[in-house]
FINUVEX-562613 format. One line per 8 residues: their letters; for each residue x, y, z of N, C-alpha, C. Coordinates in nm, 3 decimals, always signed. Example, Ala and Ser with C-alpha at 12.3 -4.5 7.8 and 13.67 -1.06 7.14 Angstrom:
BEGIN
as = +1.319:-0.569:+0.780:+1.230:-0.450:+0.780:+1.320:-0.330:+0.780 ~ +1.285:-0.225:+0.708:+1.367:-0.106:+0.714:+1.290:+0.003:+0.787 $
***
This chain:
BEGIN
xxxxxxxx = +2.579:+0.528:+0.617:+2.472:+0.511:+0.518:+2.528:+0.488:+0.379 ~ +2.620:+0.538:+0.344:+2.687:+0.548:+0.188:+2.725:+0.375:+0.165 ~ +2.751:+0.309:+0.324:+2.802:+0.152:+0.301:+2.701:+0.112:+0.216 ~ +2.635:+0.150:+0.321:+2.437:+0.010:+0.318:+2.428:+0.082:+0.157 ~ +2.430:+0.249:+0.111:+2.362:+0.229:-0.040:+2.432:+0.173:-0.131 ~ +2.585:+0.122:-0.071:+2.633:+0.081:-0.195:+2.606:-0.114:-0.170 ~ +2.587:-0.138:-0.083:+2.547:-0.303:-0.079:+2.447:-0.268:-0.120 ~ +2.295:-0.192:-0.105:+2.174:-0.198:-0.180:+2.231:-0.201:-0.337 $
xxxxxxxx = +2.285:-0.104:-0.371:+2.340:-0.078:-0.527:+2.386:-0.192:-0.585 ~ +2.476:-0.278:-0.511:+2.539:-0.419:-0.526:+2.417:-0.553:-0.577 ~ +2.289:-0.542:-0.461:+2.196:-0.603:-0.447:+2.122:-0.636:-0.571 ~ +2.086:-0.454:-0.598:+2.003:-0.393:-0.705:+2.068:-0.434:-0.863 ~ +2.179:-0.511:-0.878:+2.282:-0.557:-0.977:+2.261:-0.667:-0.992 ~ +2.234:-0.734:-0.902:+2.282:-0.890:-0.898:+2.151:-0.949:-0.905 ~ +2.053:-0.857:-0.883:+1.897:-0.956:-0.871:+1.807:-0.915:-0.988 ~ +1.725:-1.021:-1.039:+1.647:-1.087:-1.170:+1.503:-1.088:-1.108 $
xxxxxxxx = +1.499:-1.146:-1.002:+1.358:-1.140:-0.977:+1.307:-1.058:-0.828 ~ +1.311:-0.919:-0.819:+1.311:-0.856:-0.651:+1.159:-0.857:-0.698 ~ +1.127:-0.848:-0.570:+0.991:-0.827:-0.522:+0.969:-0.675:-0.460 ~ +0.879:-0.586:-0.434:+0.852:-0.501:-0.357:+0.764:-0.492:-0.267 ~ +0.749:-0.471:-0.133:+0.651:-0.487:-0.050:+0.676:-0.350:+0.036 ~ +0.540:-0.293:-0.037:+0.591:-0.181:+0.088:+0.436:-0.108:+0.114 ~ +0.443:-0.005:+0.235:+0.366:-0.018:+0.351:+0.335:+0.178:+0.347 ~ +0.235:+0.200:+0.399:+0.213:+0.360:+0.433:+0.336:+0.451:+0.410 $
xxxxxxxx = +0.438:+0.413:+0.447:+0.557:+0.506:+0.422:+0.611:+0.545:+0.292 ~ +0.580:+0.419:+0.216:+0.623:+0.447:+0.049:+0.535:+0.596:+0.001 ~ +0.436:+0.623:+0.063:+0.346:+0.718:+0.029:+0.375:+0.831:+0.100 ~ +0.406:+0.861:+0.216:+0.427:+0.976:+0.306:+0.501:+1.076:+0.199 ~ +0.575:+1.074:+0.152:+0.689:+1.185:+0.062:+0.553:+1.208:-0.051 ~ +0.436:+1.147:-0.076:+0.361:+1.223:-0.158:+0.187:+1.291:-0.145 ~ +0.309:+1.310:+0.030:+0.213:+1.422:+0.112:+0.078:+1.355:+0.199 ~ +0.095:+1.170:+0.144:-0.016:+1.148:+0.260:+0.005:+1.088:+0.370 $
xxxxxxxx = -0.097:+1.119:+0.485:-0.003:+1.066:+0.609:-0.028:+0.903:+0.628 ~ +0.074:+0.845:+0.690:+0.056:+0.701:+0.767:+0.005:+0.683:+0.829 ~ -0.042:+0.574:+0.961:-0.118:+0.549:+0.992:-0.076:+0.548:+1.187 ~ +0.027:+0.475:+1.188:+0.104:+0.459:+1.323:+0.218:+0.538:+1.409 ~ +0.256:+0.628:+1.334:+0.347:+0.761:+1.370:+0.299:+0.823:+1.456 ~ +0.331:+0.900:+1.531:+0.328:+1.011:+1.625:+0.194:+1.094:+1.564 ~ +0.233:+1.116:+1.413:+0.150:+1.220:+1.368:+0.078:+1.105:+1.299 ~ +0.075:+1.061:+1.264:-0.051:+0.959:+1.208:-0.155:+0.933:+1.163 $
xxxxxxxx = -0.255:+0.893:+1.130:-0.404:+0.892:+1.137:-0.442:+0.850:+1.258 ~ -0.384:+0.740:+1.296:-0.404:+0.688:+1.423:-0.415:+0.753:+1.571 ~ -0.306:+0.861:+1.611:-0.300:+0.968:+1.701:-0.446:+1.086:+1.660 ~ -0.462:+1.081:+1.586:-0.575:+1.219:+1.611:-0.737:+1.108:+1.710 ~ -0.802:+1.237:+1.683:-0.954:+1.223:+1.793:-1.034:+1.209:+1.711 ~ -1.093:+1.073:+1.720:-1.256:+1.130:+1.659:-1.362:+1.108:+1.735 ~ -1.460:+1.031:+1.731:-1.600:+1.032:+1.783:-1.561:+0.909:+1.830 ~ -1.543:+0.803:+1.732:-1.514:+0.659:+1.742:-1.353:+0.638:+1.728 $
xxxxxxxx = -1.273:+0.515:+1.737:-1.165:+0.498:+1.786:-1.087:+0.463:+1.568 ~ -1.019:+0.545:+1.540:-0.990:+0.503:+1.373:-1.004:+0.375:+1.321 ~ -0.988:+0.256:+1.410:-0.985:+0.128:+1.329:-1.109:+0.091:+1.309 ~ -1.249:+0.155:+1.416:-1.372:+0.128:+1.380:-1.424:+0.209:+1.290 ~ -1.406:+0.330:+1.280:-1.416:+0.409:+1.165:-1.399:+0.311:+1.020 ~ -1.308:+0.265:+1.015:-1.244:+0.195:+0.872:-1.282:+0.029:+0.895 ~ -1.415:-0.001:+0.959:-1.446:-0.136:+0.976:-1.556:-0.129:+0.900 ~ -1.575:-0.240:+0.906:-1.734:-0.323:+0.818:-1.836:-0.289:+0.869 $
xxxxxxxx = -1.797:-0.298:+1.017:-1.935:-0.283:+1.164:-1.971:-0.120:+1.097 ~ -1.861:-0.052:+1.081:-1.869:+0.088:+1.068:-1.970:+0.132:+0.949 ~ -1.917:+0.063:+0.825:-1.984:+0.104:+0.757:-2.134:+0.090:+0.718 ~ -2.103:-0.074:+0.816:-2.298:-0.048:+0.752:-2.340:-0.053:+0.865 ~ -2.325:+0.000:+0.989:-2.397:+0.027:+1.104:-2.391:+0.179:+1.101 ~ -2.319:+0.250:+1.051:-2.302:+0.434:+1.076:-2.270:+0.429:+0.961 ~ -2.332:+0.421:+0.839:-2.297:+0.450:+0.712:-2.230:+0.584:+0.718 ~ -2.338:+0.684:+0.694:-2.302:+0.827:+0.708:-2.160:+0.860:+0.756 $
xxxxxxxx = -2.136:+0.827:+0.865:-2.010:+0.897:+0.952:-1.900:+0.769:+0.926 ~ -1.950:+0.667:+0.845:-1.760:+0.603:+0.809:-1.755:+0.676:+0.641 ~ -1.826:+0.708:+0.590:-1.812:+0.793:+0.445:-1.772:+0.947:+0.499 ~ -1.818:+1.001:+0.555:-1.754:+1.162:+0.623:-1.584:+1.127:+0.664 ~ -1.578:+1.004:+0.783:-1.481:+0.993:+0.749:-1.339:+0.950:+0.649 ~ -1.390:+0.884:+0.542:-1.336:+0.790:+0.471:-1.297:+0.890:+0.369 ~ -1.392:+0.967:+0.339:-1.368:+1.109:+0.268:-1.268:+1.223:+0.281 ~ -1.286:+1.244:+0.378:-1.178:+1.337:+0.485:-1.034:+1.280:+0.485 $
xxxxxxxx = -1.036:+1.134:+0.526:-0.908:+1.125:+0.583:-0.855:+1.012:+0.460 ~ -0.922:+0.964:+0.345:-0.845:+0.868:+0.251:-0.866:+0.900:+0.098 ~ -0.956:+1.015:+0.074:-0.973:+1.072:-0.045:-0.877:+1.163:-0.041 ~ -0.715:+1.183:-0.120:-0.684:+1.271:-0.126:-0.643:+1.374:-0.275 ~ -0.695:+1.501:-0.269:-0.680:+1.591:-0.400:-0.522:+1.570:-0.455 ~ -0.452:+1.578:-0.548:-0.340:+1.609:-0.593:-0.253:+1.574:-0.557 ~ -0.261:+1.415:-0.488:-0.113:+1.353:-0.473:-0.078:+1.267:-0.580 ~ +0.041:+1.283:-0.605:+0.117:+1.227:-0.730:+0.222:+1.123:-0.699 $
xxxxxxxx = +0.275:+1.045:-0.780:+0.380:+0.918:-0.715:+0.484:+1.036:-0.680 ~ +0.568:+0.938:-0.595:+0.722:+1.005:-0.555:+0.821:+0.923:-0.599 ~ +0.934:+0.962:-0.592:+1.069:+0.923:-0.655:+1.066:+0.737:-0.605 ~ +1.021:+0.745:-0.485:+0.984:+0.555:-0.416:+0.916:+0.465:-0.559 ~ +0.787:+0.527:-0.556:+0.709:+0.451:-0.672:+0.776:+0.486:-0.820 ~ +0.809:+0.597:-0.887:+0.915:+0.620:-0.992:+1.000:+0.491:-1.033 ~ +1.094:+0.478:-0.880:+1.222:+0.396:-0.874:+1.183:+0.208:-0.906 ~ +1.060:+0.199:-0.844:+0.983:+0.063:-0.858:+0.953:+0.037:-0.962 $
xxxxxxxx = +0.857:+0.147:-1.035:+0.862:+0.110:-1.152:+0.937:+0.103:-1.294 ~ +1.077:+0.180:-1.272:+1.174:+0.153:-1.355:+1.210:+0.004:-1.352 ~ +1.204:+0.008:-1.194:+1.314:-0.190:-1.196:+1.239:-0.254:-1.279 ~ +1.114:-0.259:-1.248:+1.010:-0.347:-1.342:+1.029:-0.320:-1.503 ~ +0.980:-0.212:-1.584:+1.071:-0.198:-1.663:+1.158:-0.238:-1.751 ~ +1.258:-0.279:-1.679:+1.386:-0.296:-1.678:+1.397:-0.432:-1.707 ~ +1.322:-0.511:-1.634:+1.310:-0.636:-1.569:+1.398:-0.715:-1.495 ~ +1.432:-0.593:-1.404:+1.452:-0.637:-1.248:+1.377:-0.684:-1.173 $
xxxxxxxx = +1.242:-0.658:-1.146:+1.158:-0.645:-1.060:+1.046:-0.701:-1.058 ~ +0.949:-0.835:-1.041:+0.848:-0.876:-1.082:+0.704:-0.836:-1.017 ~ +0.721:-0.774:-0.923:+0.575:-0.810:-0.889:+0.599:-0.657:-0.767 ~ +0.454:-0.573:-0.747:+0.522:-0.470:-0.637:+0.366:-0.525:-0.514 ~ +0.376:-0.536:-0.408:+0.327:-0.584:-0.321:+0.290:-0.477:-0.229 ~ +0.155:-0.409:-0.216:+0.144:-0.301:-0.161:+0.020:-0.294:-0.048 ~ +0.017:-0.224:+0.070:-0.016:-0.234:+0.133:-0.165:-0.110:+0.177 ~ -0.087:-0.051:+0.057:-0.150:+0.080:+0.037:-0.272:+0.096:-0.063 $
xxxxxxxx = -0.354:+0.190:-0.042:-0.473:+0.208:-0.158:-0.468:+0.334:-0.189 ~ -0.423:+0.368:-0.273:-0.385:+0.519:-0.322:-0.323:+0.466:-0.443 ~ -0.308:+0.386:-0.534:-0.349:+0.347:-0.684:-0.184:+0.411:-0.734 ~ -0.101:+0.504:-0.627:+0.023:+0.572:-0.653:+0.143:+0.483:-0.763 ~ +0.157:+0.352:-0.723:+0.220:+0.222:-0.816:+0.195:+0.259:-0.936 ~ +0.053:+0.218:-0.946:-0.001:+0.206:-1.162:+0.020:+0.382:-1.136 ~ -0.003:+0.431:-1.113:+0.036:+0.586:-1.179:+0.131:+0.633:-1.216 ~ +0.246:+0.551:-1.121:+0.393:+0.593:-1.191:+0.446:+0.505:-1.296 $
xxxxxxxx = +0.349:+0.400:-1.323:+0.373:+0.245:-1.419:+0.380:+0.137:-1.403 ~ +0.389:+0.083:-1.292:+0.428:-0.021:-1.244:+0.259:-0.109:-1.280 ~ +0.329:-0.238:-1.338:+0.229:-0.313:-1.406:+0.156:-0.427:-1.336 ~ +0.264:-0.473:-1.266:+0.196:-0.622:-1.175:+0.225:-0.572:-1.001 ~ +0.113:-0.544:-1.019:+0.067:-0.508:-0.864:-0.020:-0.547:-0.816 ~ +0.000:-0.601:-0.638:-0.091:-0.696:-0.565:-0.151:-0.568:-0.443 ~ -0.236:-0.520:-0.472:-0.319:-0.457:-0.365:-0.364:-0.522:-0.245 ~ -0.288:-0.539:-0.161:-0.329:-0.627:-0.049:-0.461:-0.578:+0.026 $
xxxxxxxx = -0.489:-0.493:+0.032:-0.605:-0.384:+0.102:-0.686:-0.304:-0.033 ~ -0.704:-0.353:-0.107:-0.848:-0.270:-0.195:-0.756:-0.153:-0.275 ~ -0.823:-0.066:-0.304:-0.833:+0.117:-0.358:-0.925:+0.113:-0.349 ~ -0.856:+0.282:-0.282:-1.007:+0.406:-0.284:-1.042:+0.418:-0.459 ~ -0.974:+0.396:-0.572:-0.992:+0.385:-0.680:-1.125:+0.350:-0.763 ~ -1.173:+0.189:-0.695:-1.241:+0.165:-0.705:-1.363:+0.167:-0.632 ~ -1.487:+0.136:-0.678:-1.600:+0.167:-0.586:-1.733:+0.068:-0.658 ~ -1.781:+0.017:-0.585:-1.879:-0.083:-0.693:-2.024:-0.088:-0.562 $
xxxxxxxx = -2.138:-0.068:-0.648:-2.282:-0.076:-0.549:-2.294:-0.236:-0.459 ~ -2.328:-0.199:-0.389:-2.317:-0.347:-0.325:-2.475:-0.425:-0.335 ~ -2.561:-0.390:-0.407:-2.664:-0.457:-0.431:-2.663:-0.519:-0.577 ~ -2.612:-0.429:-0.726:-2.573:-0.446:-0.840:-2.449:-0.459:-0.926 ~ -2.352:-0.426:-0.780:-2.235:-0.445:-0.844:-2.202:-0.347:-0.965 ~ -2.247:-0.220:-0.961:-2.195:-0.154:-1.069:-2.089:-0.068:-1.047 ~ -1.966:-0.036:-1.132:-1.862:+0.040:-1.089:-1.868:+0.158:-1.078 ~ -1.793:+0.269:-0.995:-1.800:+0.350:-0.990:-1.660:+0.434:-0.931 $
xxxxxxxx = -1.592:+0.546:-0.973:-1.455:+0.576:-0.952:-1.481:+0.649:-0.845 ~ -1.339:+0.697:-0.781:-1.358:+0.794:-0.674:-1.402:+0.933:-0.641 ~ -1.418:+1.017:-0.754:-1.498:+1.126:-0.760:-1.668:+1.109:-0.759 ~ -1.693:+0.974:-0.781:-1.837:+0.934:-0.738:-1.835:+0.947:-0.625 ~ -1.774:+0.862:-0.518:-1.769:+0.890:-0.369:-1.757:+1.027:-0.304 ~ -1.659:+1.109:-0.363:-1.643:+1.223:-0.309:-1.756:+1.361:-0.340 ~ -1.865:+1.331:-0.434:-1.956:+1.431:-0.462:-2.074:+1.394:-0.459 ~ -2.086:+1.244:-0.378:-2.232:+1.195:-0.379:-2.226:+1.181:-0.199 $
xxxxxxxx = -2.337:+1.289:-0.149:-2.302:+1.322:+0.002:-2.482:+1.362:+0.061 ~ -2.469:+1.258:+0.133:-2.396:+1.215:+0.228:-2.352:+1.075:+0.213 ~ -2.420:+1.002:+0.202:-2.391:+0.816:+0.119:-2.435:+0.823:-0.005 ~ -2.288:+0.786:-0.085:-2.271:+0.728:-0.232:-2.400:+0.645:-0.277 ~ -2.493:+0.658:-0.342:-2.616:+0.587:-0.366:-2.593:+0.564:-0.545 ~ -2.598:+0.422:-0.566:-2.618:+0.362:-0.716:-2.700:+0.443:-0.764 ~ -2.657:+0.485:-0.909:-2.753:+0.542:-1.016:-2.824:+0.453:-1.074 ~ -2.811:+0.344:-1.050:-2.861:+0.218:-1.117:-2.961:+0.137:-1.060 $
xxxxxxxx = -2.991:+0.156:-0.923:-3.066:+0.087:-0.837:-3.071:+0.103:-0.713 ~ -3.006:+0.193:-0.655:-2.990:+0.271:-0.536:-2.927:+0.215:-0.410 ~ -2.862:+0.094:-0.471:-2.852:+0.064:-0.359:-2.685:+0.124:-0.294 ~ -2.612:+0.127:-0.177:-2.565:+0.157:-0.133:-2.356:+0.167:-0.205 ~ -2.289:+0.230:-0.223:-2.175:+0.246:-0.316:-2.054:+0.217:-0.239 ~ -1.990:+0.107:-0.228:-1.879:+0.100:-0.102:-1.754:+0.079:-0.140 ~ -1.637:+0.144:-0.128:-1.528:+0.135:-0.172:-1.464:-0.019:-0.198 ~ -1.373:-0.029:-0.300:-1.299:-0.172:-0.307:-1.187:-0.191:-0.192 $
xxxxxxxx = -1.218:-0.136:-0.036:-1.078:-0.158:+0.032:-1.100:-0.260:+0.157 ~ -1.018:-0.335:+0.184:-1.084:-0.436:+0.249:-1.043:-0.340:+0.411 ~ -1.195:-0.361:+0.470:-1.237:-0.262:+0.610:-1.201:-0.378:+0.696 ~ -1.181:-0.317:+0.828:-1.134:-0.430:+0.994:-1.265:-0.515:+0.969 ~ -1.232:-0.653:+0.983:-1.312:-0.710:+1.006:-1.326:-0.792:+0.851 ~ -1.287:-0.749:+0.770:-1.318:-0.808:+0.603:-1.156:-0.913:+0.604 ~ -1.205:-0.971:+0.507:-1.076:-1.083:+0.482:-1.003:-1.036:+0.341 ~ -0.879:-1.038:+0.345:-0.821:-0.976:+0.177:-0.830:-1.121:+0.107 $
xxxxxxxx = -0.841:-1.023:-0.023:-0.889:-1.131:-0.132:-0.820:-1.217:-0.161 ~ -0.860:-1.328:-0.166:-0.809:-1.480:-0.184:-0.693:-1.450:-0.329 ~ -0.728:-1.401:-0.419:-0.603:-1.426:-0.560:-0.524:-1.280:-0.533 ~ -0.563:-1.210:-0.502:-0.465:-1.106:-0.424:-0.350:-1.193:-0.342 ~ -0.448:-1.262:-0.262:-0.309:-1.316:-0.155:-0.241:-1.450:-0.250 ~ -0.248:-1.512:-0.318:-0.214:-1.594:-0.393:-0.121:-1.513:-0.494 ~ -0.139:-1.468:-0.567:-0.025:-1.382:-0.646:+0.071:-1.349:-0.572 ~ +0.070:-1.269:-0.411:+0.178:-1.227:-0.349:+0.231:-1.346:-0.334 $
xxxxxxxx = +0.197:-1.421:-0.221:+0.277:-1.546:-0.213:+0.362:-1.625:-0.347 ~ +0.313:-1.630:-0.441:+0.381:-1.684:-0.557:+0.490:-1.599:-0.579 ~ +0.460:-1.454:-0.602:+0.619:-1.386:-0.630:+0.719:-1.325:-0.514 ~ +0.647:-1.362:-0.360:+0.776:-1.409:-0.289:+0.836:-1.497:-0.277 ~ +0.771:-1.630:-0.310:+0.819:-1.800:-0.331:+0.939:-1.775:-0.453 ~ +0.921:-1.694:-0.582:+0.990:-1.651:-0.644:+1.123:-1.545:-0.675 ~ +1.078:-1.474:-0.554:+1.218:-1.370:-0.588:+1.311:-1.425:-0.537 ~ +1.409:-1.366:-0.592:+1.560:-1.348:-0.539:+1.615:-1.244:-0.403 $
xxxxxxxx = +1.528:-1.147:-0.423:+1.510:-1.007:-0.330:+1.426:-0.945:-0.295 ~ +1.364:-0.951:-0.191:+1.272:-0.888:-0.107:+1.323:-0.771:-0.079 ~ +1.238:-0.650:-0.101:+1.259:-0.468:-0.072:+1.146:-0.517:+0.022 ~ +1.159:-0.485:+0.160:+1.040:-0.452:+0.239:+1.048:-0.290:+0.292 ~ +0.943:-0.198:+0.269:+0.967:-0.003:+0.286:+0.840:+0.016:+0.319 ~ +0.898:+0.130:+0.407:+0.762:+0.223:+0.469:+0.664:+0.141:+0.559 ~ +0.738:+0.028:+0.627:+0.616:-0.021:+0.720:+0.650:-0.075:+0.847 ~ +0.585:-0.070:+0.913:+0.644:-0.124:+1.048:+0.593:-0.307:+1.064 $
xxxxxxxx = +0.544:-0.338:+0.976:+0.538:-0.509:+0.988:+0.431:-0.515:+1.115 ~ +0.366:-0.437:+1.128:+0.242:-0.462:+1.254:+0.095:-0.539:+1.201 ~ +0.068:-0.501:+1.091:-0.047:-0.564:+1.033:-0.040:-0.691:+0.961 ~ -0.125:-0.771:+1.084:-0.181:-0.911:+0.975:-0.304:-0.922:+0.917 ~ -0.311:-0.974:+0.842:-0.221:-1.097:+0.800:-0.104:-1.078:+0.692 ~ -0.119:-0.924:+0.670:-0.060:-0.904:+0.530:+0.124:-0.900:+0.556 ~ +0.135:-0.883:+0.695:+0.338:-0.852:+0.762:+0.354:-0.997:+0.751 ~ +0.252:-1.118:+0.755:+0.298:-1.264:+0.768:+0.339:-1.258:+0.651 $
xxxxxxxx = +0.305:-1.202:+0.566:+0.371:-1.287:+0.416:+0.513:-1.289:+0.360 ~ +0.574:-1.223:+0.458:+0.774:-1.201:+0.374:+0.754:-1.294:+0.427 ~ +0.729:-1.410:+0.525:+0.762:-1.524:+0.587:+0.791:-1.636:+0.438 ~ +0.714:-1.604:+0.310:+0.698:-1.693:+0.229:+0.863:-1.682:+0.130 ~ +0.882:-1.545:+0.111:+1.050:-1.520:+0.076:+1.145:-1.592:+0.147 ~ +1.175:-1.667:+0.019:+1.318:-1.752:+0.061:+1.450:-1.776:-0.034 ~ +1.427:-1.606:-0.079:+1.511:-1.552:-0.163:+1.645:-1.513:-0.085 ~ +1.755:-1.445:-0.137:+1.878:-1.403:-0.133:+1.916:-1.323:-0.060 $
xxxxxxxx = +1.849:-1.202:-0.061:+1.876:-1.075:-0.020:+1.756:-1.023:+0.054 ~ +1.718:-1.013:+0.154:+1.665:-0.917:+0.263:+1.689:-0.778:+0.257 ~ +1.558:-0.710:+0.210:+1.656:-0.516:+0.240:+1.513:-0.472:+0.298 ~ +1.569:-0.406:+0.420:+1.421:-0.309:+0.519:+1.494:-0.168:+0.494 ~ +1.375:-0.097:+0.480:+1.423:+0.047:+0.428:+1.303:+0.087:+0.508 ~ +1.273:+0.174:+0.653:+1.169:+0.199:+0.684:+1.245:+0.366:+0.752 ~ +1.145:+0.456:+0.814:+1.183:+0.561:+0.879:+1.192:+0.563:+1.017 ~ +1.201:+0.446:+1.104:+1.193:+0.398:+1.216:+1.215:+0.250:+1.220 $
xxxxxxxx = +1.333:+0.213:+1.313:+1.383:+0.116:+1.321:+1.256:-0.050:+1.319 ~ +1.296:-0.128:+1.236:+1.206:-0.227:+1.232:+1.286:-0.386:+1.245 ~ +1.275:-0.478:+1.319:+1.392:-0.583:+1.336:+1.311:-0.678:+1.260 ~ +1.395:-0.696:+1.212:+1.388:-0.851:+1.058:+1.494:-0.881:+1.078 ~ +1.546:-0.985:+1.111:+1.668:-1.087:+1.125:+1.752:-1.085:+0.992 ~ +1.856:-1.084:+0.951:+1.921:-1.090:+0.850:+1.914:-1.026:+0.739 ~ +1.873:-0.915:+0.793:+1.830:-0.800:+0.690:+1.931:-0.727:+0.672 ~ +1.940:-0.649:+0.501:+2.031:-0.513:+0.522:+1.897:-0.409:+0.577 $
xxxxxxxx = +1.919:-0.299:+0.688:+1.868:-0.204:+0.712:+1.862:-0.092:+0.696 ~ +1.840:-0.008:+0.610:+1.866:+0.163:+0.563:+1.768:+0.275:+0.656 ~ +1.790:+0.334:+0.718:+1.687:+0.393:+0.762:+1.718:+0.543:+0.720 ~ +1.556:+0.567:+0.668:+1.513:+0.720:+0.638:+1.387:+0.714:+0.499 ~ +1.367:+0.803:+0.437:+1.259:+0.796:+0.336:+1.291:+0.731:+0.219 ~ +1.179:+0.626:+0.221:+1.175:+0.531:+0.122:+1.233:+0.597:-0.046 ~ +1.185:+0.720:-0.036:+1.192:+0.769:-0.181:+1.339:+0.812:-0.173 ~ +1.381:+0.896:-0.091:+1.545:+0.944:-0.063:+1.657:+0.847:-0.092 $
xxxxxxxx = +1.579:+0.724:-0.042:+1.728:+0.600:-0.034:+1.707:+0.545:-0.149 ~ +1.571:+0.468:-0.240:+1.582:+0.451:-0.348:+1.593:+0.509:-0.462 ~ +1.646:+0.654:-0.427:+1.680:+0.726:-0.626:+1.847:+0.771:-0.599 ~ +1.876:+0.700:-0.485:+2.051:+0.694:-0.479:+2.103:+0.601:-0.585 ~ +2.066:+0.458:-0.611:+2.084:+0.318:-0.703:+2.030:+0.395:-0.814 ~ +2.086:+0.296:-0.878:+2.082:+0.308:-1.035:+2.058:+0.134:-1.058 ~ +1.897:+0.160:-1.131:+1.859:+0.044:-1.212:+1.917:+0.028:-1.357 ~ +2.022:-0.072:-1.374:+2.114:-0.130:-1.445:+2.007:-0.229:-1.565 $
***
């Protein structure tokens, strides 16, 4: 391991424009769980099977019980960035680093600073009525029970995250693609590359350097590979 951190360290020197793309795991070290692990979201029981839970069908066919769940298992109290998101947003910063590419909705990125970020999947952050379009943050969702109802017109309050079955947003996906067409270095962390359409897009990197940093082996062809926690392996380097 000391090789691979010192070629990452090498990497982390030589590159002007890295990209970051990273996946449920960048988040695990700040206590929330992933999705495809053993322990997972995915492994537990519910009524319905988790990916319908977190669908479109779900929400506006069982309003009630995709907000019980959505509450429970993606609202979480007192998680804070970890040394992963810290380390990202120094490179940027710095201006190493242009753009962080995330897979995640837990808003963890802009909290630790990081400025140009592509939310591929929404935030629980946001929340807007779907009849008036008025905004509303996440402590609206979490104390308006049983369904989030507009103060403004009543109509129904649905998170900004794109659910199974929804398409991610067109300039979302346009920004990513532009600053992988652009980097020099692709960081891909914390994901197992299972979800499309959003795992198709390193396809658009045709940069320099390849680095997979995941906690379970993931095959990308010509990659450097580090395996263990995203946050552990990136506060070894030093952003120069």
């Amino acid at each position: 391991m000391n090789a691979d951190i010192e070629k990452l360290q090498k990497i982390a020197d030589s590159s002007r424009r890295m990209v970051f793309f990273g996946g449920a795991g960048v988040s695990t070290e700040s206590g929330l769980k992933d999705f495809r692990s053993p322990d997972g979201l995915y492994a537990e029981k519910y009524k319905y099977p988790p990916e319908y839970m977190l669908s479109a069908d779900c929400f506006y066919r069982h309003t009630e019980e995709f907000f019980e769940f959505y509450r429970e298992k993606l609202l979480a109290d007192g998680i804070s960035p970890n040394a992963a998101h810290y380390k990202v947003a120094e490179a940027e910063k710095k201006g190493r680093l242009i753009a962080v590419i995330t897979q995640n909705i837990d808003g963890l990125h802009q909290a630790a600073g990081s400025k140009n970020v592509y939310e591929l999947h929404g935030s629980v952050l946001r929340n807007y009525c779907t009849r008036c379009g008025a905004f509303y943050d996440e402590k609206f969702i979490k104390n308006r029970r049983p369904v989030p109802l507009c103060e403004k017109c009543g109509g129904v309050v649905k998170p900004d995250v794109v659910l199974y079955g929804e398409n991610l947003d067109e300039q979302t996906l346009e920004g990513s693609v532009r600053a992988l067409r652009n980097a020099d270095t692709l960081i891909v962390a914390g994901t197992s590359l299972q979800v499309y359409p959003a795992a198709g897009l390193i396809d658009y990197f045709r940069g320099e350097n390849l680095v997979v940093i995941n906690r379970d082996p993931v095959n990308v062809g010509g990659a450097l590979f580090l395996q263990g926690k995203v946050g552990e392996i990136l506060s070894k380097i030093v952003i120069k």
